[in-house]
Structures are given as C-alpha cells and as structure tokens.
C-alpha positions in Angstrom: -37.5 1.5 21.1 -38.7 0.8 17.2 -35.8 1.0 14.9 -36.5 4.3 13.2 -36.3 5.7 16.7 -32.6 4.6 17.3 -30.1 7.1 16.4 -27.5 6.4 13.7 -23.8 6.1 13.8 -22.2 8.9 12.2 -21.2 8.4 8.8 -18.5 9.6 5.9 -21.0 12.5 4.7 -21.2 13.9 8.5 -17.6 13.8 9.0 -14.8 16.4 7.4 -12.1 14.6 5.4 -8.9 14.8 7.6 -5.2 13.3 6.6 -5.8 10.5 8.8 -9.0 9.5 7.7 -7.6 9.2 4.1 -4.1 7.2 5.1 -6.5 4.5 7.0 -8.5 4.7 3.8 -5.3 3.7 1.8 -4.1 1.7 4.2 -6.8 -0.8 3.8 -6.7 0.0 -0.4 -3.1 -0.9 -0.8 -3.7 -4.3 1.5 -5.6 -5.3 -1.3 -3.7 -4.5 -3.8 -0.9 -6.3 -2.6 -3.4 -9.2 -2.3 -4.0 -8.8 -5.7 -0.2 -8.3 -7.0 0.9 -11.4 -5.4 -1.3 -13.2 -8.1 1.3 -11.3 -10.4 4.4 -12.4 -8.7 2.6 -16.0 -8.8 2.3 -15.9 -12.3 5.9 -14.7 -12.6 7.4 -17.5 -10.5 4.6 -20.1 -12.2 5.9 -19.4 -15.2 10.0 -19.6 -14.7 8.7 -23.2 -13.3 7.2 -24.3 -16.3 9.9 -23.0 -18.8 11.8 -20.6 -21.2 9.0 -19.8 -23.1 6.5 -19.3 -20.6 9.1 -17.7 -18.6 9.7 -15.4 -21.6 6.3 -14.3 -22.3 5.5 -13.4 -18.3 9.1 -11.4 -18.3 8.2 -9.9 -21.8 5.0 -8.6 -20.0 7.0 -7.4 -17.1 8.7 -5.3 -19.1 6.3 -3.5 -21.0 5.6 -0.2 -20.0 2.3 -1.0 -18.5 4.0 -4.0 -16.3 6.5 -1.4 -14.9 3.8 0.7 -14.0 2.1 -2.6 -12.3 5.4 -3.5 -10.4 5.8 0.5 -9.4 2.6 0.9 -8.1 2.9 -2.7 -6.5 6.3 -1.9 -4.6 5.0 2.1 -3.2 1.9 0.0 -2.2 4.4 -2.5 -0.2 5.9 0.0 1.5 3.3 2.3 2.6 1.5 -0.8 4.1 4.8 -1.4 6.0 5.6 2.3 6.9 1.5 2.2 8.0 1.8 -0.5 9.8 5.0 0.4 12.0 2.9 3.2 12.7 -0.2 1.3 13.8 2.3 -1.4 16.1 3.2 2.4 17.8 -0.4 3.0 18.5 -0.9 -0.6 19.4 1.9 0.3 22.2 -0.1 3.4 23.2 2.1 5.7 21.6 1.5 8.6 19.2 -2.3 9.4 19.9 -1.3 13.3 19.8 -2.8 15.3 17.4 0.2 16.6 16.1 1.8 13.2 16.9 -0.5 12.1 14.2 -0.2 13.7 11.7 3.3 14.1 11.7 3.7 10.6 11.9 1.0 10.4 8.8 3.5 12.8 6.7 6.3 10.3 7.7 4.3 7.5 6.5 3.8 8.8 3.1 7.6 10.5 2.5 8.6 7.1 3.7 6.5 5.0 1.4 7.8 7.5 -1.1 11.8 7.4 -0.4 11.5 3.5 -0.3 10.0 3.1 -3.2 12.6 5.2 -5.3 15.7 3.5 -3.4 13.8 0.0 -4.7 14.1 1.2 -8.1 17.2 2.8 -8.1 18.8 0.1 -6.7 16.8 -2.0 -8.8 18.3 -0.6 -11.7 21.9 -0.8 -10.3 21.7 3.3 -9.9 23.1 2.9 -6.6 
C-alpha cells in the first residue's frame, strides 16, 4: 500500500467541538502555564534571597495590576489542573466513562476550578 493510499486519522476539522474535547484542550494549556508561572514564583523567591531591594522591586511588580492578573490567572490555572486531574485518576480507576458521567463531572471540574480560586483570594485577602 503507497502512502497516499492509506487512510488518515481523523482530525480537529472532521470532529464537532464537544465540552470534553475543550477541558482536555485546557487541561494540557494550563499545564503549561503553570510551567511557565513557576518561573514567576522563581523570580519572587530569587529575589527575597538576594535582598530588600530586589525583593522590593519583584513584590512592587506583584502588585501592580497586571501582576495580580498574572497571579489570578496562575492560581484558577492551579486548580483546574488539580480538579482535572482528580478527574482523570477516576478514569484511570475505570470510573466515570458515562456520557452523562462526563460531562457532569467536566461542569464539576470547571465550578470547582472556579470556587477554589475565589476561596484563594478571599482568603488571601483575609476576607474569610
């Protein structure tokens, strides 16, 4: 059989988008952001080490509006990556293959991801 007479594996622009297919999307999105934001947390914690000043300018940066909206996005990508990946140790167990299994457990995922992240900053803000 040549090559151009082998059939090819279906592909995104066969499939339909489904709720599923976008939450492993993001899944794999929001590992490497929190690849990337450690680099931030490494700065942070490089820079306390080194001292006041550097230490200053890092927290200064942190505190701009544009840092918060680094560390927000960083901490709902921390916890959807959890909640997701509770989920997938379920499947790895053989549970929740169910349709409706699955996409209620995807709507969990994301109200999860959601709730956690707001308790983080609430609590981080000594709201509660």
């Amino acid at each position: 059989m040549t090559s151009r007479d082998r059939p090819l594996s279906p592909h995104l622009q066969i499939y339909r988008w489904q709720w599923t297919m976008l939450l492993s999307i993001v899944h794999r999105m929001t590992g490497v952001a929190l690849s990337v934001g450690m680099l931030l947390l490494v700065w942070w914690l490089v820079a306390a080490s080194l001292g006041p000043v550097e230490f200053a300018d890092a927290q200064a940066f942190m505190d701009h509006w544009f840092g918060r909206l680094i560390l927000f996005g960083f901490t709902w990508a921390l916890f959807y990556h959890l909640s997701n990946g509770i989920r997938h140790l379920f499947w790895d167990a053989g549970r929740g293959y169910e349709l409706q299994t699955g996409y209620g457990s995807a709507w969990l995922v994301v109200l999860a991801s959601l709730v956690l992240t707001g308790l983080a900053w609430l609590a981080g803000y000594g709201i509660i």
